[in-house]
N, C-alpha and C positions, 0 to 999 in steps of 0.2 A: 403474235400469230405465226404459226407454222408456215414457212414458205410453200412446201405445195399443198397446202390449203390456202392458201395467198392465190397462187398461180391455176388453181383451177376457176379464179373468178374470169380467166383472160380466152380467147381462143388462140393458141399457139399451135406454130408452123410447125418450131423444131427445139425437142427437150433434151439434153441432156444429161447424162448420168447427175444428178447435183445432189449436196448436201441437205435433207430437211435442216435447213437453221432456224431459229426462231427470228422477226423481222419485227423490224420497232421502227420502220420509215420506207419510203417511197420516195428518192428522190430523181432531177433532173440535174442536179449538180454535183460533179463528180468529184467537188473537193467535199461533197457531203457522202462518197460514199464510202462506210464504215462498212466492220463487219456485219453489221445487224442491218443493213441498209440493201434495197432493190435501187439498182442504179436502172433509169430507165433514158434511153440514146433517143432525146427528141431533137429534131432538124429545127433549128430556129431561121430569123433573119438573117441574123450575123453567124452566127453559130450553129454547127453541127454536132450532136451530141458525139455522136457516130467518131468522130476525131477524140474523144476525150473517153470512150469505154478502157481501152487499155488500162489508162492511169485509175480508172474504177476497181480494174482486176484487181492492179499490184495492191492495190489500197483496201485490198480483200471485202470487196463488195460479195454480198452472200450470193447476187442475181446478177447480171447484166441483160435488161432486155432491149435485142435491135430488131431493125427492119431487113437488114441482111446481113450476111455470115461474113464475120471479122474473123473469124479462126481462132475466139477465143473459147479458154473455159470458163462454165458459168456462164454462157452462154443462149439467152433464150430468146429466138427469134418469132417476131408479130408479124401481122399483114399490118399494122397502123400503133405505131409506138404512143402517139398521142394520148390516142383513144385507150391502149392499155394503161398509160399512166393514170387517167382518170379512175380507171376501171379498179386499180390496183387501191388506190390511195381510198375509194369508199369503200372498196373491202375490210381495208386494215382499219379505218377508225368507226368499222360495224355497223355501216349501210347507215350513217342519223339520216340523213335523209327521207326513209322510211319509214321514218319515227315521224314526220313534219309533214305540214300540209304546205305545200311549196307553191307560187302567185309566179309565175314569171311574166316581166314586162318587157317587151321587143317595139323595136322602132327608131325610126331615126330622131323625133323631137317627142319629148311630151312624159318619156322615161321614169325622170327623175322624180316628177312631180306627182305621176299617176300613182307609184310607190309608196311615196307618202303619204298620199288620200287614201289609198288603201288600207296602211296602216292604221292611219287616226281612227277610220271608220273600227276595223275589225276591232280594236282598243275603247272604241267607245259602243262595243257590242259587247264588249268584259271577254275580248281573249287577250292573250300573253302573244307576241308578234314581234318576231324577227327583223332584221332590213338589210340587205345588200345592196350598194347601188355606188353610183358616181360619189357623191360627198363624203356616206360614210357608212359604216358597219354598225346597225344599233341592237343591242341585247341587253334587254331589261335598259335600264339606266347608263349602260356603262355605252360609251361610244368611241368606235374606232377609226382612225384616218383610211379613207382606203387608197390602195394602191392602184387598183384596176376596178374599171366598172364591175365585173364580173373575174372575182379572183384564181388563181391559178387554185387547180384540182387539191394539192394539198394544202393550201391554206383555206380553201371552200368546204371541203371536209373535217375542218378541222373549225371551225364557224360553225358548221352545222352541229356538229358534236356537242358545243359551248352551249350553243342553243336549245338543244335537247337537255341538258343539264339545266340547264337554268328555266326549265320552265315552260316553253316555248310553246304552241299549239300550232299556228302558221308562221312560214317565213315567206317576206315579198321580198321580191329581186328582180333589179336589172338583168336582163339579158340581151349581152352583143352581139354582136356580130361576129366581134375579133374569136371570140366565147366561143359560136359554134364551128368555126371555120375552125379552131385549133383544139375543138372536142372535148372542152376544160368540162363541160355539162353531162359529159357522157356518163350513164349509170345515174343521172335523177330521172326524176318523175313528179311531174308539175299538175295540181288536182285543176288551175285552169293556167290559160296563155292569153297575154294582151297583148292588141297586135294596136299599132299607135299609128302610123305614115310612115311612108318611105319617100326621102328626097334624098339629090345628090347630098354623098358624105363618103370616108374611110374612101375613094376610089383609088387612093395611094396605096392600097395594100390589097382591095379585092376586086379592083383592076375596072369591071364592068358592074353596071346598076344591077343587070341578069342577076352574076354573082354574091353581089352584095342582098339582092333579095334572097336568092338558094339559101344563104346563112342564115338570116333572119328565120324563115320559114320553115327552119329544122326544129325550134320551138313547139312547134303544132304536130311532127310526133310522137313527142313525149307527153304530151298535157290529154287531158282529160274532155274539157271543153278550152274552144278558143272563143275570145269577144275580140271582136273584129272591126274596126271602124270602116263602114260604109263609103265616108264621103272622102273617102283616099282611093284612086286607081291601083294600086297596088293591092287596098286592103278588099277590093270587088274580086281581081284576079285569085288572093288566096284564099276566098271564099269556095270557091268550086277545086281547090288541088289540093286538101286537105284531108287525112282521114280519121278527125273528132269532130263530136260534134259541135257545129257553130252558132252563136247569135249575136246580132248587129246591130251597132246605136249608131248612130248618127245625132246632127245639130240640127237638123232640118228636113233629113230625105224619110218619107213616109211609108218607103219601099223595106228602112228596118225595123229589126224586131223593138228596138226602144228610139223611139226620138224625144231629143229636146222639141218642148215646143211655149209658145208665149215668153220667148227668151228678153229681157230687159235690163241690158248695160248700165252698166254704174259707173264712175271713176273708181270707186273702189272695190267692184266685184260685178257680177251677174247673178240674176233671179232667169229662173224657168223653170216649167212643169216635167217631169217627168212623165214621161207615158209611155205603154207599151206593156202586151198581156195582162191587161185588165189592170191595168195598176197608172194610176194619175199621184203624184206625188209633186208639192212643190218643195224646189230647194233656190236657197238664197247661200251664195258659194263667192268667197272673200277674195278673190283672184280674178282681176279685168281681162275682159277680149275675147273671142270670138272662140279661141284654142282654148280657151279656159273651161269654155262647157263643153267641148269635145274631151277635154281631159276628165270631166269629174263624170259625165255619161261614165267613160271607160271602167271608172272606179265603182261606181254605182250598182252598173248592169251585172260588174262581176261579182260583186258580192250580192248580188242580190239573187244571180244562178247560183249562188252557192248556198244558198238557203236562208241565206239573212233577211228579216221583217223590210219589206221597201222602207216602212216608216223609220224605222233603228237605221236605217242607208241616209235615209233624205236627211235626218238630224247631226249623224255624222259628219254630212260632208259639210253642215251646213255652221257645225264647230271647228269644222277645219282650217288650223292657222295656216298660214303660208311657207312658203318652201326658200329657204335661203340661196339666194341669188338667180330665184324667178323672180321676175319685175316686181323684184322688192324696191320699195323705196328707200333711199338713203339717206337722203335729204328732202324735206318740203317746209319752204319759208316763206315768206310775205313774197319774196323776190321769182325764186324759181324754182324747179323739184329737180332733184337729182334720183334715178332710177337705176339699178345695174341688174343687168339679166344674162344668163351664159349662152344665149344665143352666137352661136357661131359657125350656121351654116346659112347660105340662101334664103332657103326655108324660113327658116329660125327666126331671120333676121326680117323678113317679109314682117312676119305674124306680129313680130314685139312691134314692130315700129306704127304697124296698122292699128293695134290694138291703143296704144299710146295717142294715135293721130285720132281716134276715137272721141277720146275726153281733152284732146290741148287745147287751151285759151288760147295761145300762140304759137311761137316756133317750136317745131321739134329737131332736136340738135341730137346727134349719132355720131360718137365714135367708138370705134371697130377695128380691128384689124384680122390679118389672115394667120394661122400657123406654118410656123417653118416647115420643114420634111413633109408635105401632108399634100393632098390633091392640090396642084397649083391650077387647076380649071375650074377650079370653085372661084378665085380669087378676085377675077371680073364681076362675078355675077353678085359676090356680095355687094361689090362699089357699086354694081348698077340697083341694087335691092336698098341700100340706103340712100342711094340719090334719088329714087322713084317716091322713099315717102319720108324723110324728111326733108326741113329747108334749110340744112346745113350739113355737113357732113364732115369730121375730120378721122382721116386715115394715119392709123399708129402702127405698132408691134404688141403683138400677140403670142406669145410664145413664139419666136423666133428660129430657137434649139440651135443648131452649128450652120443654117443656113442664112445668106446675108440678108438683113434686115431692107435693105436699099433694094433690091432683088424681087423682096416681098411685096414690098411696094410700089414699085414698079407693073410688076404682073397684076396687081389689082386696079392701076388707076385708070385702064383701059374701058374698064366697065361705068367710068364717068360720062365716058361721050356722048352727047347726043340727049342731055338731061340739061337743062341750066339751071340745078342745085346750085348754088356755093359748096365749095367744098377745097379742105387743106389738107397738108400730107405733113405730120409731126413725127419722124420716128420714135422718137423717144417716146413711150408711154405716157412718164410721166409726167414729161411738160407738156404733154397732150391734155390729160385732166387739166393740168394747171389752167392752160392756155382756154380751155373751155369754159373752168369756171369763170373767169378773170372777166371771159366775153361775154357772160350771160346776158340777154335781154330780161324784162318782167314779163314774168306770167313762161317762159320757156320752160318746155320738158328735155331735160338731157337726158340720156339713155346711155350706158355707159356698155357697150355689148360683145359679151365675147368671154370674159373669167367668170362673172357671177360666183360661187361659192368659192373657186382658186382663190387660194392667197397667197400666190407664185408667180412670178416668172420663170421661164426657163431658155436662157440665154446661151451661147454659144462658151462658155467660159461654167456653167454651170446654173444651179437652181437658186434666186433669189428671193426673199420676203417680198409681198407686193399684196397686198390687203386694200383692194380698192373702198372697203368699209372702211378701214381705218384713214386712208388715204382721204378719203370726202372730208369726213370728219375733222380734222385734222387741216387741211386746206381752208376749210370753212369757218374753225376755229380763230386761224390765224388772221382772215380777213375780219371777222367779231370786233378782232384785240384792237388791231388798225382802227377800224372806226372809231371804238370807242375811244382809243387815245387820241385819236384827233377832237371828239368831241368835246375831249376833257381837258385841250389846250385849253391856255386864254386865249381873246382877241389879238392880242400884240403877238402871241407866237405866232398865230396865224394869218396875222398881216406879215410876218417877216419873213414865212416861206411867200 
């Protein structure tokens, strides 16, 4: 693509005499910037683009675009570099976006999962469906690790593309927060918007709740129609500051346009009717707790504003497997069940462990821990969130990153007071599982909460394997073996221990 045919997709301050070159990239990394390459100067955390344009020049970058005048040439300054980068990169790989019917999902919980029932559904209505999200990238069959819930603008565009190629009709996707506050979204356009809860989360990086909803709530004017969950405070407020149009499910409030109603808990799922615009539908949906029908409404309503048979909806979700490292089970034996879910916020943490205390025979046992670098005023309130509903609690590490693990723990144990849980402090992860399996009672639910799909740690020395799936497994193996050699001593061995 012609550079200013490139640059007329941007609103620019100040142009420069420059070269039409032909442009085969868009980057933010200035060791990537070739001749064929728009070097574009974004202000990071760490990092200031802005410091690193020069070495773009020498390295004969065909563009350099900033936010203000370095005195170079090739020089093209923006009122928001971000947002041109965004802007740039879906021009160059020919708007796919535009080609796709785009789902985005906002929220603090409920993301990951609401994605996936989207998916299953729209696929078991016979469309070809995209997936962006926290776990992973899905196109046709082929599936990719992801990096970021919502990936940087040239590898987003460059997904979408794949997508469009392969087939594609809709794509669902996570949308963050981090996403719209750094404009990686800018230049889509989303046919609906799912708005899920907002609880405390990210305020290590967007400072105030205020904040953190502003981002959220940039989702709503790009999209088409938004569905809105009612029985969130947040999701009442961006009903009325919106300009598309809205409709609202709910789990029980009769004031939206769809509610659950004759809802009936399972251990291993929920039954309810759908209702709402003339439409009664029952759905039997494979995922326990109270969030769980708040989740598949979300999926439901929206495909069902989007023209889809309620009936082809309700059967959808009603085949829909489960989402890995939502309170999937890990383990369930004569003895006790092992559950791991990526809850790891407040919130998060309320929901699984309520949801759990729902169907336990007996104790429910939680561990958890807080993340390093991340809001440290979350980290009470989760101690106090598992000491409220289970009757054991032990406190680990959780992604750590370069801050002290001891630290971590500390700042969370505050939120034990005033509860008489039982409750231990393991740093180590891993002899934390150990230690909980080891302790089980019968009939106990463990809840393992906080990685769920992670199969990482990330430690101060760097990123580790840590597969709490395989970790159960594996632990539970080992205790199998034990038994059974013991049973398969003789008497005389076993007089002699």
């Amino acid at each position: 693509m012609k550079l200013l045919e490139l640059l007329n997709e941007i609103e620019i301050l100040s142009l420069p005499p420059i070269t039409d070159a032909e442009v085969g990239k868009v980057t933010c990394d200035s060791r990537a910037a070739t001749p064929d390459a728009v070097f574009v100067a974004v202000k990071g955390e760490r990092f200031d683009g802005h410091d690193y344009a020069q070495q773009a020049v020498a390295q004969g970058a065909a563009a350099v675009i900033t936010e203000r005048d370095l005195g170079l040439e090739k020089q093209v300054i923006v009122k928001n570099s971000r947002s041109a980068y965004a802007l740039l990169n879906a021009a160059l790989f020919g708007h796919p976006s535009r080609k796709l019917k785009l789902i985005g999902v906002t929220g603090t919980n409920g993301k990951t999962t609401i994605t996936y029932l989207l998916k299953q559904i729209l696929e078991s209505a016979g469309k070809s469906v995209g997936l962006i999200g926290t776990i992973q990238v899905e196109i046709d069959d082929m599936c990719i690790p992801a990096k970021h819930t919502t990936p940087d603008p040239a590898e987003l565009h460059s997904l979408f593309s794949r997508m469009v190629n392969a087939g594609c009709e809709y794509v669902v996707m996570e949308a963050s927060s981090h996403a719209f506050a750094q404009h990686r979204l800018d230049g889509c356009h989303f046919v609906a918007g799912v708005f899920t809860n907002l609880t405390q989360d990210h305020l290590d990086y967007h400072g105030t709740m205020e904040n953190y909803y502003s981002a959220k709530k940039q989702l709503f004017d790009m999209s088409d129609i938004a569905i809105i969950n009612l029985d969130d405070e947040y999701g009442k407020r961006l009903l009325s500051e919106i300009p598309c149009k809205a409709v609202t499910y709910s789990a029980g409030n009769d004031m939206a346009d769809f509610t659950a109603k004759n809802i009936v808990k399972r251990r291993d799922g929920v039954n309810f009717a759908l209702v709402g615009s003339g439409i009664i539908e029952r759905v039997s949906f494979g995922m326990p707790g109270s969030f769980s029908v708040s989740n598949a409404m979300a999926a439901a309503v929206c495909t069902i504003e989007l023209g889809f048979e309620p009936s082809v909806v309700a059967k959808g979700l009603s085949d829909c497997k489960g989402v890995k490292g939502r309170t999937e089970v890990l383990y369930s034996g004569d003895d006790f069940t092992v559950i791991c879910d990526y809850a790891h916020t407040p919130d998060g943490l309320e929901k699984v462990l309520s949801t759990v205390r729902e169907f336990a025979p007996a104790r429910v046992v939680v561990l958890f821990g807080c993340a390093g670098n991340r809001d440290r005023t979350k980290r009470p309130k989760m101690a106090h969130m598992a000491a409220q509903y289970s009757d054991l609690a032990v406190l680990t590490s959780d992604n750590p990153r370069d801050e002290d693990v001891m630290q971590i723990l500390d700042d969370a144990v505050p939120g034990f007071e005033g509860l008489d849980t039982e409750y231990r402090v393991i740093p180590d992860r891993m002899e934390a599982i150990k230690w909980v399996l080891d302790n089980a009672q019968q009939d106990d639910i463990i809840v393992l909460a906080g990685k769920g799909h992670e199969d990482y740690q990330v430690l101060n020395f760097g990123t580790i394997a840590f597969d709490e799936h395989t970790i159960v497994k594996e632990l539970i193996a080992k205790r199998d073996k034990k038994r059974q050699e013991y049973k398969d001593e003789s008497p005389a061995e076993k007089m002699e221990e």
